[in-house]
Every structure is written in C-alpha cells, then in structure tokens.
C-alpha positions in Angstrom: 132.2 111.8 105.1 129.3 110.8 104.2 125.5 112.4 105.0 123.2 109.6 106.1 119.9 109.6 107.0 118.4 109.9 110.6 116.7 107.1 111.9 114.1 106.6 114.6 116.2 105.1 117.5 114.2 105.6 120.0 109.9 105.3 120.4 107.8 108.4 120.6 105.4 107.8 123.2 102.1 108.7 122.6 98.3 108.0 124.0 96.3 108.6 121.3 97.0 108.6 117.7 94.8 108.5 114.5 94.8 109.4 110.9 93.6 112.6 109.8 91.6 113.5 106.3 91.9 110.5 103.9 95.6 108.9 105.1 95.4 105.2 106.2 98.0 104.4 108.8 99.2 100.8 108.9 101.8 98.8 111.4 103.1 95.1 111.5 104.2 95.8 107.9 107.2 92.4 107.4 109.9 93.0 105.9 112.3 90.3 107.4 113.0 86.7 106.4 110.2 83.8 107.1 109.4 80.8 106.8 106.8 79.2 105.1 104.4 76.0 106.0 105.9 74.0 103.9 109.4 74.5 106.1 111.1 76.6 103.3 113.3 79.3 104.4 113.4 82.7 102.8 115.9 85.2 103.3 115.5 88.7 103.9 115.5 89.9 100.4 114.3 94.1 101.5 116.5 96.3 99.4 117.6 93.7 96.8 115.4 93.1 93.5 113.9 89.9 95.0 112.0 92.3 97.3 110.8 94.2 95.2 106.7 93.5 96.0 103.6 94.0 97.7 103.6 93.8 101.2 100.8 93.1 103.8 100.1 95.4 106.8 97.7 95.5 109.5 95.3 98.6 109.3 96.0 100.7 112.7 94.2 104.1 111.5 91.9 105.3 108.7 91.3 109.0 108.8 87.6 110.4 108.6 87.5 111.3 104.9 88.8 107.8 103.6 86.8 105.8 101.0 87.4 102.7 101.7 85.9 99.5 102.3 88.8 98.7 105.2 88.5 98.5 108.8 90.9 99.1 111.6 92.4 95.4 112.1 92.1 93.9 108.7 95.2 93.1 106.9 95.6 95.2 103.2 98.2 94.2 100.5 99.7 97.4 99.5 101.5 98.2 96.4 105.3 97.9 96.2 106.7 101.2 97.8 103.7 102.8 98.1 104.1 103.3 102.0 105.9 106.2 103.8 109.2 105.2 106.2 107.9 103.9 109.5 108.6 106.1 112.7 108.6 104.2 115.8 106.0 104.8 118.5 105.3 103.4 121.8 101.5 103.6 122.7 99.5 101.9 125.3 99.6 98.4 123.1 103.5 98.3 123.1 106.2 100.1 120.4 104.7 100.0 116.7 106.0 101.3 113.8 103.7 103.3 111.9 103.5 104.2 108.2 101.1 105.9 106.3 100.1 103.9 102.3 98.3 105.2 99.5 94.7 104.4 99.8 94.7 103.7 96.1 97.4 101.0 96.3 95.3 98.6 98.8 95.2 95.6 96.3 93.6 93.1 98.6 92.1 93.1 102.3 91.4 90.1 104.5 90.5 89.6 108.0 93.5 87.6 108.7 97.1 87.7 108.4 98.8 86.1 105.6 101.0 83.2 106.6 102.6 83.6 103.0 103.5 86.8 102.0 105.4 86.0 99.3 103.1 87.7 96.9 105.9 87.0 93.5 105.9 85.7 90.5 108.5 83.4 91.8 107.5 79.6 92.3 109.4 78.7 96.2 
C-alpha cells in the first residue's frame, strides 16, 4: 500500500488573512493548459519536463518586513519551484489557493496578467 500525500479537499474558511515578517503570499498561480492569441493549444504540461518554468501569480499578501518593490494585485514571475504547495481557502472574495514564493525569485512584476505565460525557450 502505498503512503500518499494529503491533499486539501476541502476550503478553510477564513476572514482575514495576511502575510507575516518578509513571506509574499500569492494566488491565481496557472498551472493548467491554455490557449494562446494566436489560437494555439497547449497542453497541460505540470509535472512533465515541458513544465518545468517560471510561473506568474497574482500578489494576494506581502508581509510587513518584505523588501520589495511589489504591491498587492500586481502579477510577479516567480522562479521555477520556488513556491510552497497551495492550501485552499475560502475568504470573503471566493475559494483561492494560496502559496507562499521566495521573495528573491520574483523575476518580473507587471500590473497586468500575462495572456502568455509560456515563459520557455521553446518557439509555439
């Protein structure tokens, strides 16, 4: 038999939540297929080499001692597997999942989502 991992079924709910010390808390981190403008489809590609890249994720906490040029809101490009596993919570704005990055693996920040998050050295 073998020993797997537990997963967050079901959403803590919570009011208020916020990032303590120097943590960064993001949400609406992708990891699913998309499409692109151009009408291309990509596959999920999470766990295979293929997904092995940055990701973009939407800023939900930054914690008082953080030294960062970020903002709640904005949209940072974190570092391949430099974020925690996501726990599930429901707050007043609807179930997010949460996970907390490295502050020093924010490569890029932008006011705006990315339509493209691609981010490979691969040519689509």
């Amino acid at each position: 038999m073998a020993i797997g991992l537990k997963s967050n079924i079901n959403a803590i709910k919570v009011k208020g939540l916020r990032a303590i010390a120097d943590k960064v808390l993001v949400h609406n981190m992708h990891f699913g297929g998309q499409t692109l403008a151009s009408g291309i489809i990509l596959r999920d590609d999470d766990k295979k080499s293929e997904g092995i890249k940055p990701r973009w994720a939407q800023v939900y906490s930054i914690g008082p001692r953080a030294k960062l040029d970020v903002k709640v809101g904005q949209w940072v490009l974190v570092g391949h597997g430099r974020w925690t596993r996501g726990i599930t919570v429901e707050t007043p704005l609807g179930k997010q999942t949460l996970r907390k990055v490295d502050p020093g693996d924010i490569l890029l920040v932008s006011d705006e989502p990315m339509e493209d998050e691609t981010m490979s050295d691969k040519v689509y």
